[in-house]
DRENMAR-604473 format. One record per residue: residue number from 1; x, y negated, z of N, C-alpha, C, O in turn; residue in one letter. Coordinates in pm, whole numbers, plus 32768, in hexadecimal, padded with zeros to 4 digits. Atoms other than C-alpha are relative to their C-alpha. Layout:
<sites>
resi: NUM; n.xx: X; n.yy: Y; n.zz: Z; ca.xx: X; ca.yy: Y; ca.zz: Z; c.xx: X; c.yy: Y; c.zz: Z; o.xx: X; o.yy: Y; o.zz: Z; resn: A
...
</sites>
This chain:
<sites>
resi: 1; n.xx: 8055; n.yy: 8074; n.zz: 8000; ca.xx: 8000; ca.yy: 8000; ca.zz: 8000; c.xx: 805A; c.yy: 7F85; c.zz: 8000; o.xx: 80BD; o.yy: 7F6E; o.zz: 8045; resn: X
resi: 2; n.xx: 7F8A; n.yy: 80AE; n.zz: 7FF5; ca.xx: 8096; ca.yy: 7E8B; ca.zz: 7FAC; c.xx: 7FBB; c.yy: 7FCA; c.zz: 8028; o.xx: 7F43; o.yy: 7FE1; o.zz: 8035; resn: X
resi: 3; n.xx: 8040; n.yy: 8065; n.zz: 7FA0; ca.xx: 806E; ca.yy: 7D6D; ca.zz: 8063; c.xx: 7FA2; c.yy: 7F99; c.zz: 7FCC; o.xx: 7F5B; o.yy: 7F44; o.zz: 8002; resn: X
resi: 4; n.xx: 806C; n.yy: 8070; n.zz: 8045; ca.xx: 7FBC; ca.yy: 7CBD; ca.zz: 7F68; c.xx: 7F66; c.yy: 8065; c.zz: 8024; o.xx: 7F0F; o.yy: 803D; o.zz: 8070; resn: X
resi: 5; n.xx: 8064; n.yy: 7FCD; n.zz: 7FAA; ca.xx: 7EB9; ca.yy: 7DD2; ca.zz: 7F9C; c.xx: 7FA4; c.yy: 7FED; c.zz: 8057; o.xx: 7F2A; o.yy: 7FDB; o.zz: 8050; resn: X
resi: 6; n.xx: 8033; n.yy: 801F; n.zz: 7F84; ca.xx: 7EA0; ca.yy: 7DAC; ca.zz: 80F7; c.xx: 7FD2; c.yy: 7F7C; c.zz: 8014; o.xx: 7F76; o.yy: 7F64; o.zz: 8063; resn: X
resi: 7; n.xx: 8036; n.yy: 808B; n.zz: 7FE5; ca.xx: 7E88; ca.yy: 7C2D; ca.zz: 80CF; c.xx: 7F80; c.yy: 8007; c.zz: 7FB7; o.xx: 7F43; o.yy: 7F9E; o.zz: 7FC8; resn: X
resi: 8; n.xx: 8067; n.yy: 7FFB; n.zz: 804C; ca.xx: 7D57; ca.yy: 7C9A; ca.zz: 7FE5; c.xx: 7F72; c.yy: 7FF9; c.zz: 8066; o.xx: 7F00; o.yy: 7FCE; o.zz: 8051; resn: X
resi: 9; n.xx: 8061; n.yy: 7F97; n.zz: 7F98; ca.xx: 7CAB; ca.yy: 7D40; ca.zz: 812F; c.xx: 7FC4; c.yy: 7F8A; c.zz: 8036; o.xx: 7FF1; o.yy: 7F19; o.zz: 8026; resn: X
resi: 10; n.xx: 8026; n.yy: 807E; n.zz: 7FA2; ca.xx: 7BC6; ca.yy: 7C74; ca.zz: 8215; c.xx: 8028; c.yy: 8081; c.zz: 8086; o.xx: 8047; o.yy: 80F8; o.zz: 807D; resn: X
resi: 11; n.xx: 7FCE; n.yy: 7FE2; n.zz: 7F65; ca.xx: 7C11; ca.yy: 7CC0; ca.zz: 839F; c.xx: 7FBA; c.yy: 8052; c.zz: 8030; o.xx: 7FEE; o.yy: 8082; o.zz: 8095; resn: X
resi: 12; n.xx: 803A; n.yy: 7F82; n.zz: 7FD1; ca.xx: 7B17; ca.yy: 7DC4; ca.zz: 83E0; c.xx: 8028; c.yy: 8071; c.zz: 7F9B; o.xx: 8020; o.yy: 80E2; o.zz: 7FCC; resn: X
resi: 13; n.xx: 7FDF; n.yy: 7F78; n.zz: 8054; ca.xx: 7B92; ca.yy: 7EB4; ca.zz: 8286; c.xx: 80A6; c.yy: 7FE5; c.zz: 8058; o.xx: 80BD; o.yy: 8034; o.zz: 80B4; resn: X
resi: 14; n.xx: 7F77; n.yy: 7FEA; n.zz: 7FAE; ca.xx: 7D0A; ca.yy: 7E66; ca.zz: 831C; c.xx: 7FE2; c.yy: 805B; c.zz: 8086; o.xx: 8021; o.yy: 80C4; o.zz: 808D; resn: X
resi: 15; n.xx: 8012; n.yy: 7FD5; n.zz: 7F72; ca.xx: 7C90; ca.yy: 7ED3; ca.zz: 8488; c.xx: 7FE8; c.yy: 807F; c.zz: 7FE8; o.xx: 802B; o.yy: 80C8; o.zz: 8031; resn: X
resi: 16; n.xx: 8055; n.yy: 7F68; n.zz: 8045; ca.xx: 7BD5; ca.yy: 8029; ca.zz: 83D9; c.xx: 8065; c.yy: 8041; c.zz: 7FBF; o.xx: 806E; o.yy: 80BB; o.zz: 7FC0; resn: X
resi: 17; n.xx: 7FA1; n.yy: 7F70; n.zz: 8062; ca.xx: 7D06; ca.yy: 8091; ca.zz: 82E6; c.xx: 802C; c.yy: 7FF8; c.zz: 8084; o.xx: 7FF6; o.yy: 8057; o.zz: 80BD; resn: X
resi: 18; n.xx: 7FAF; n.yy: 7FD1; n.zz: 7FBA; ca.xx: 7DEA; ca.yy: 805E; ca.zz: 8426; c.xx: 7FBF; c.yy: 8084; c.zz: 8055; o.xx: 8001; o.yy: 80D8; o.zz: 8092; resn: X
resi: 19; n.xx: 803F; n.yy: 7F8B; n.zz: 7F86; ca.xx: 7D24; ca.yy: 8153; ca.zz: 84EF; c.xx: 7FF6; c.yy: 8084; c.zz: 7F9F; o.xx: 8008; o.yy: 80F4; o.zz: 7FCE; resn: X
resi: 20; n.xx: 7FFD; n.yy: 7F79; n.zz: 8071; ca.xx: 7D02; ca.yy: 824A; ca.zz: 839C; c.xx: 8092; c.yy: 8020; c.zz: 7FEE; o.xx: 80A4; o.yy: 809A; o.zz: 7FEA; resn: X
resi: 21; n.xx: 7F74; n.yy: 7FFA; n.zz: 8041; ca.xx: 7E81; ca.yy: 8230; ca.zz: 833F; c.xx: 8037; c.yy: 803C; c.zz: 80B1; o.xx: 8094; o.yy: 808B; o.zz: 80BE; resn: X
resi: 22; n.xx: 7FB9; n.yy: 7FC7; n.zz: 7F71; ca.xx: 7EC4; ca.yy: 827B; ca.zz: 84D6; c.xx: 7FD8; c.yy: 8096; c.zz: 800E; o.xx: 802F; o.yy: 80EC; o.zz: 801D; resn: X
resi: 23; n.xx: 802E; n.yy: 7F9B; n.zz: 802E; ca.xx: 7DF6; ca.yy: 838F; ca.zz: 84B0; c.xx: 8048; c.yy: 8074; c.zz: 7F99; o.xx: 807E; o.yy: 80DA; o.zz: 7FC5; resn: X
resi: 24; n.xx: 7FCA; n.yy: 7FCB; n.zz: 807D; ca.xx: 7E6D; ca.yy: 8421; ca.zz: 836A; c.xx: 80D9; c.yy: 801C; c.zz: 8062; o.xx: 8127; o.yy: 807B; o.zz: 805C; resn: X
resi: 25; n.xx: 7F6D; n.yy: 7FE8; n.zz: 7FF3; ca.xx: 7FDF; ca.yy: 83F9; ca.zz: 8408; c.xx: 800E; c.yy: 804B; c.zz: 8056; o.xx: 8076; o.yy: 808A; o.zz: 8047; resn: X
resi: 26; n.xx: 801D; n.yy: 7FCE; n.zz: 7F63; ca.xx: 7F92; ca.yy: 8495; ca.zz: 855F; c.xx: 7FDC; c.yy: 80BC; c.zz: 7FA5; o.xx: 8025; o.yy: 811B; o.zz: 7FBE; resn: X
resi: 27; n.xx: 801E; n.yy: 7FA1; n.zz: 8074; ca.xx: 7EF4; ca.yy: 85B8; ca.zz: 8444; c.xx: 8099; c.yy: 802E; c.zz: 7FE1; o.xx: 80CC; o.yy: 8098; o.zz: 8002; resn: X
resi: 28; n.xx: 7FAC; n.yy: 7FB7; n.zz: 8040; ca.xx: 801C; ca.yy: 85C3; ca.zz: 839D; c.xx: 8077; c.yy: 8029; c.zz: 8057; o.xx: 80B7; o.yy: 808F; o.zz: 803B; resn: X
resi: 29; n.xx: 7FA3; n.yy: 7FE3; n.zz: 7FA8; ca.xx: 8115; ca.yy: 85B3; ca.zz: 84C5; c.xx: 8002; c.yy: 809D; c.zz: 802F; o.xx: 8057; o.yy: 80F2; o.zz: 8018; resn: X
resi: 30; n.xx: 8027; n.yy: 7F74; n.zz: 7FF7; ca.xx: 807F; ca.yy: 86E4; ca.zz: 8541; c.xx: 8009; c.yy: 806E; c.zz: 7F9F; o.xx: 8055; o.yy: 80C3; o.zz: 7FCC; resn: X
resi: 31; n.xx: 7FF6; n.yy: 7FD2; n.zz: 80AD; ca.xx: 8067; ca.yy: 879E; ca.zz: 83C8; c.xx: 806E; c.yy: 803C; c.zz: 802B; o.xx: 807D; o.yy: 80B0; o.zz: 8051; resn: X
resi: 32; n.xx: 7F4B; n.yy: 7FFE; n.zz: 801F; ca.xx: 81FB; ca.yy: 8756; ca.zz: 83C8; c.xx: 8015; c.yy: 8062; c.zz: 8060; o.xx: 803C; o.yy: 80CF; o.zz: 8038; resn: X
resi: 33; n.xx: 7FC5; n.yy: 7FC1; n.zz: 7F84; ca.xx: 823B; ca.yy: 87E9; ca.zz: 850B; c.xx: 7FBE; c.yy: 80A7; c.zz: 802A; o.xx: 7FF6; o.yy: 80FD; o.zz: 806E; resn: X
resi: 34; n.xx: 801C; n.yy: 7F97; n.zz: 801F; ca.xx: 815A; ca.yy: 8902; ca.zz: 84D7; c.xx: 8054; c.yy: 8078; c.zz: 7FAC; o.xx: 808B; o.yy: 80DE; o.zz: 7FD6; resn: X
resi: 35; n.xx: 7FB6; n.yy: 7FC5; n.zz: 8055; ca.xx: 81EB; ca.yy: 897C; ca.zz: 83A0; c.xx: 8038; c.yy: 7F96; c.zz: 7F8C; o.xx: 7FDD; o.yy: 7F4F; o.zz: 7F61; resn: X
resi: 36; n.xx: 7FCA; n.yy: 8068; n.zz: 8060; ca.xx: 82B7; ca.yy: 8899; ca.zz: 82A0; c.xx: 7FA9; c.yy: 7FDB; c.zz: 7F90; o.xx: 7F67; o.yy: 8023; o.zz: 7F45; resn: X
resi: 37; n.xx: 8090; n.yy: 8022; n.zz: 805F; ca.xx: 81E0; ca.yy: 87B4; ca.zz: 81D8; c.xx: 8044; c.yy: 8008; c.zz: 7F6D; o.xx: 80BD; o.yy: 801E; o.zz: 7F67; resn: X
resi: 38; n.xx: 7FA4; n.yy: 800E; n.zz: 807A; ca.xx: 8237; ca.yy: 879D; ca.zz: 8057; c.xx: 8057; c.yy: 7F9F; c.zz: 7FFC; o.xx: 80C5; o.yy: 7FB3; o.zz: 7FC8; resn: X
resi: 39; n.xx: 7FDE; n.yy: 808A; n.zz: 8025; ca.xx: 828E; ca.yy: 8639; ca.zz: 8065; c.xx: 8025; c.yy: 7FAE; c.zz: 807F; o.xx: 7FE3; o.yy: 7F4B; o.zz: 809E; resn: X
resi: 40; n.xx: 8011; n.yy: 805A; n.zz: 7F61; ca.xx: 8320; ca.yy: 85C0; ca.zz: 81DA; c.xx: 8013; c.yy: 7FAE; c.zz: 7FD2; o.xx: 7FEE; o.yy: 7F69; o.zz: 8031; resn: X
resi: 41; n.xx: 7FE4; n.yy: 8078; n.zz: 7FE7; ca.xx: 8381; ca.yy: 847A; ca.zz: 8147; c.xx: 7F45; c.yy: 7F91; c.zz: 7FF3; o.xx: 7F32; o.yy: 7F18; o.zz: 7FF9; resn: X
resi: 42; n.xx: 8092; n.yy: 804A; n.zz: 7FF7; ca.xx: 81D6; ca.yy: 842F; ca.zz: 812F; c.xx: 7FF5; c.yy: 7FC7; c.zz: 8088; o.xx: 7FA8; o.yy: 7F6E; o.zz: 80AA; resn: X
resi: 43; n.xx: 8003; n.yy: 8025; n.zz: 7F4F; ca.xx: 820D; ca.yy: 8402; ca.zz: 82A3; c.xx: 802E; c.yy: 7F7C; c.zz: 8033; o.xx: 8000; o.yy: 7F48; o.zz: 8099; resn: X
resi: 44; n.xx: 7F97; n.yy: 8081; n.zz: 7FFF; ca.xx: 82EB; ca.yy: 82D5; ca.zz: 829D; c.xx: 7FC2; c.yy: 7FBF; c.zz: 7FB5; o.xx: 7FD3; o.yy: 7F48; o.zz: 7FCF; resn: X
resi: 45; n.xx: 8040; n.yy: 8052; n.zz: 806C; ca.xx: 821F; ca.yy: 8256; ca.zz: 8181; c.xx: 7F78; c.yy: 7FC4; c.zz: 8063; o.xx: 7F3A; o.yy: 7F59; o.zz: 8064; resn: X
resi: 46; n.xx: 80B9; n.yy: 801C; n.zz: 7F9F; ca.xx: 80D7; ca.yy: 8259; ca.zz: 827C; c.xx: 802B; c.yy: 7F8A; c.zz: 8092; o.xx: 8000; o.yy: 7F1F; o.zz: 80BC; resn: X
resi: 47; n.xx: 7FEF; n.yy: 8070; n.zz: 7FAD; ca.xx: 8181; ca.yy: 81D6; ca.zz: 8387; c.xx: 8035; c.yy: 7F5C; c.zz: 7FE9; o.xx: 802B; o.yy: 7EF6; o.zz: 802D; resn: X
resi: 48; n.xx: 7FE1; n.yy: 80A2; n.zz: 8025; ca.xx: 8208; ca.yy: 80AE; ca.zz: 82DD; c.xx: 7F96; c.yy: 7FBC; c.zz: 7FC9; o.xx: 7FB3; o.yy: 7F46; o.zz: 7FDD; resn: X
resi: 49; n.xx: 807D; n.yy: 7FE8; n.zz: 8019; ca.xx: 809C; ca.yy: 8086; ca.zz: 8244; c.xx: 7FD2; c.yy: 7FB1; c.zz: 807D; o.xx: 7FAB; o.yy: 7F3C; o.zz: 8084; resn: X
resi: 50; n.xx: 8042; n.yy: 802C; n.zz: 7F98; ca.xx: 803B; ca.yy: 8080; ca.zz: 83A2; c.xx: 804A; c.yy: 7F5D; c.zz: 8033; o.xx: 8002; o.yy: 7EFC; o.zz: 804A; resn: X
resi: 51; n.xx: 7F95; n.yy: 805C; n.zz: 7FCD; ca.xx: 8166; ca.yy: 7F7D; ca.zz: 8411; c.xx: 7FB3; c.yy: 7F59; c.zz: 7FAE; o.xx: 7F94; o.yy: 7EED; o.zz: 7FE2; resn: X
resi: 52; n.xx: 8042; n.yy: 8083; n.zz: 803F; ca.xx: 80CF; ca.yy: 7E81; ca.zz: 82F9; c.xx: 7F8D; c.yy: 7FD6; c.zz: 8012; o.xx: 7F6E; o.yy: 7F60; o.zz: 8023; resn: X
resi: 53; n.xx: 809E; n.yy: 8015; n.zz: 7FB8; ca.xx: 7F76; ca.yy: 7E9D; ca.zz: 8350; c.xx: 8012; c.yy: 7FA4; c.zz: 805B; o.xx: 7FEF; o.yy: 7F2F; o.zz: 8049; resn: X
resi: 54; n.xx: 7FFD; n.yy: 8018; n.zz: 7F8E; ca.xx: 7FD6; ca.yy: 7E63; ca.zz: 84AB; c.xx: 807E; c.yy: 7F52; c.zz: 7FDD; o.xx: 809C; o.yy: 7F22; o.zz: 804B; resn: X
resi: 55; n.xx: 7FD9; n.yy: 8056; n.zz: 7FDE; ca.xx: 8096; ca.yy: 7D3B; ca.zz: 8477; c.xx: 7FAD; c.yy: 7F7D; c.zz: 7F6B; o.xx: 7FB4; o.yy: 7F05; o.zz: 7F53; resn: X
resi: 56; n.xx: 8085; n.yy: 804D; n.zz: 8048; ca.xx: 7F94; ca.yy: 7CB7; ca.zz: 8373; c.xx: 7F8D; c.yy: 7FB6; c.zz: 8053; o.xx: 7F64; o.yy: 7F44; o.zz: 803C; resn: X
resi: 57; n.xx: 8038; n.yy: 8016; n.zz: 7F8C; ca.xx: 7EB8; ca.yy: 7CB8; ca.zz: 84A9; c.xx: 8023; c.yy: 7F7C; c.zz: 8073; o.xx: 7FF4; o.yy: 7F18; o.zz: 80A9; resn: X
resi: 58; n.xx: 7FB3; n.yy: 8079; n.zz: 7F90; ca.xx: 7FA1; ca.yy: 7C13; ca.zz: 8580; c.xx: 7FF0; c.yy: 7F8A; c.zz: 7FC5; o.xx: 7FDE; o.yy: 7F2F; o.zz: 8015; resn: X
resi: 59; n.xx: 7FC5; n.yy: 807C; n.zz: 805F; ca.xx: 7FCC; ca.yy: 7B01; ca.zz: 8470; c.xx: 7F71; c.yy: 7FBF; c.zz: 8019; o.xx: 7F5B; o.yy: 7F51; o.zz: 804B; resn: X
resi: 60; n.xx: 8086; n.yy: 8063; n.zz: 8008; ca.xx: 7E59; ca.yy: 7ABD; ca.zz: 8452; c.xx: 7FE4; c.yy: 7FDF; c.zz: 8099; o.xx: 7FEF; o.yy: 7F6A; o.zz: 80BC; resn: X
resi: 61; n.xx: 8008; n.yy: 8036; n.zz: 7F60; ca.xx: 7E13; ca.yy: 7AC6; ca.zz: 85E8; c.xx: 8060; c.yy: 7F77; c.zz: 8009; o.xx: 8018; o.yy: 7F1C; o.zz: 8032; resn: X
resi: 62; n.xx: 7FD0; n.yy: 8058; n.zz: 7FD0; ca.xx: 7F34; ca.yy: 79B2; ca.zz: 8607; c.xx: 7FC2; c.yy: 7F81; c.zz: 7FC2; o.xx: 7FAB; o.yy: 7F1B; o.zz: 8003; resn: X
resi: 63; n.xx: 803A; n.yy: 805A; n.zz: 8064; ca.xx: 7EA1; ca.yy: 78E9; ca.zz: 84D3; c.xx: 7F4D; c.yy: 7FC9; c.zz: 8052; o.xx: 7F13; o.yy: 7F5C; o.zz: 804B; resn: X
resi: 64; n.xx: 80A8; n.yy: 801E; n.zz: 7FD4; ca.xx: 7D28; ca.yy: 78F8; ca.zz: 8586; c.xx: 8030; c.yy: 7FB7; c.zz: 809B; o.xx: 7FE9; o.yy: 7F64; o.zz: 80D3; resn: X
resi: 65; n.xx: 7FDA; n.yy: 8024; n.zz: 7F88; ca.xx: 7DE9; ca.yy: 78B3; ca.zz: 86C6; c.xx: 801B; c.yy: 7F69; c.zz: 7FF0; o.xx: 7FD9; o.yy: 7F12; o.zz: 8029; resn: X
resi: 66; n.xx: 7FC0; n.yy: 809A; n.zz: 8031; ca.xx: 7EA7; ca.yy: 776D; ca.zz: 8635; c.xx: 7F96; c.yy: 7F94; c.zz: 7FB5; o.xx: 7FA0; o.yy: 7F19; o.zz: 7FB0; resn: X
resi: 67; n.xx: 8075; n.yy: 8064; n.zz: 802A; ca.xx: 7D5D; ca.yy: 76F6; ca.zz: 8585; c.xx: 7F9C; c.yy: 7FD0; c.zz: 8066; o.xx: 7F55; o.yy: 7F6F; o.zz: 804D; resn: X
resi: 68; n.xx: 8074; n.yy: 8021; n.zz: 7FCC; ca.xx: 7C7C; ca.yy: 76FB; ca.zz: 86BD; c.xx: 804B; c.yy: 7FAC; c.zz: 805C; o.xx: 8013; o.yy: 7F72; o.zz: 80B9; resn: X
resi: 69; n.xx: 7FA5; n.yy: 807A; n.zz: 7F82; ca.xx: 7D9F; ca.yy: 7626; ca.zz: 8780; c.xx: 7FEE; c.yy: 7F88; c.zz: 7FAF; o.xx: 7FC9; o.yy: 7F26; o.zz: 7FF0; resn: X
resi: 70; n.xx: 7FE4; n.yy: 805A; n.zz: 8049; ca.xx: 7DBB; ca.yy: 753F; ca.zz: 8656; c.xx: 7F64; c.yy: 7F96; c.zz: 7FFA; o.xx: 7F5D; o.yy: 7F1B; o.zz: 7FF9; resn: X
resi: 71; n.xx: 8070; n.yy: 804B; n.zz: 7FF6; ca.xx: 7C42; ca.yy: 74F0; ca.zz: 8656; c.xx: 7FC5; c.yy: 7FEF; c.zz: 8081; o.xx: 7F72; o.yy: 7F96; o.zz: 8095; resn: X
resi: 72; n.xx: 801C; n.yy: 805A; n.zz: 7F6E; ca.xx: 7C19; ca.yy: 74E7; ca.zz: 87D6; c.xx: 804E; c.yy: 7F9A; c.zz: 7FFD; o.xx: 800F; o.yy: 7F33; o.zz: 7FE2; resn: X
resi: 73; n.xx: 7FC7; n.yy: 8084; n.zz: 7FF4; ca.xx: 7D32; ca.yy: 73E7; ca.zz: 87F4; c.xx: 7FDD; c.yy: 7F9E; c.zz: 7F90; o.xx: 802E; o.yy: 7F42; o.zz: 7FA0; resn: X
resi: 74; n.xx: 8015; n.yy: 8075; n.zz: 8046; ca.xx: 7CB8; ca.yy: 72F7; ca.zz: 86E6; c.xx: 7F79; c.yy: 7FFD; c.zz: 801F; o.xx: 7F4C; o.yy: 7FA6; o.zz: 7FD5; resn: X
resi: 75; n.xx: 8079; n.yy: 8032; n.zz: 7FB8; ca.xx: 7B59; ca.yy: 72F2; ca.zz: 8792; c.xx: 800A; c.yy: 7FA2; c.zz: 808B; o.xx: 7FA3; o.yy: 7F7B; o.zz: 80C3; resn: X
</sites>
């Protein structure tokens, strides 16, 4: 997934893949450790997936954070 992507998402589909992609990795962690998956580097692919999400998140929380200071102090 690219970050343009993710900048595509609104803040509730971001909040929903992160919880599917945690899922899916938690899935595949287990899989691996079971018996060898075809493809371990999908694992590293999910978690970095997850890593952008999650700091996609962060980005918009600080942005909603910095707008509701900006319009209390000029009231």
């Amino acid at each position: 997934m690219k970050n343009s992507e993710i900048q595509g998402l609104t803040t509730e589909e971001v909040v929903a893949r992160i919880n599917e992609e945690k899922a899916n990795l938690t899935k595949m962690k287990f899989a691996h450790s079971v018996s060898a998956i075809e493809n371990p580097t999908r694992i590293t692919k999910v978690r970095k997936d997850v890593a952008r999400l999650n700091t996609e998140l962060t980005k918009r929380k600080a942005e909603a954070k910095a707008s509701a200071a900006t319009e209390s102090a000029s009231e």
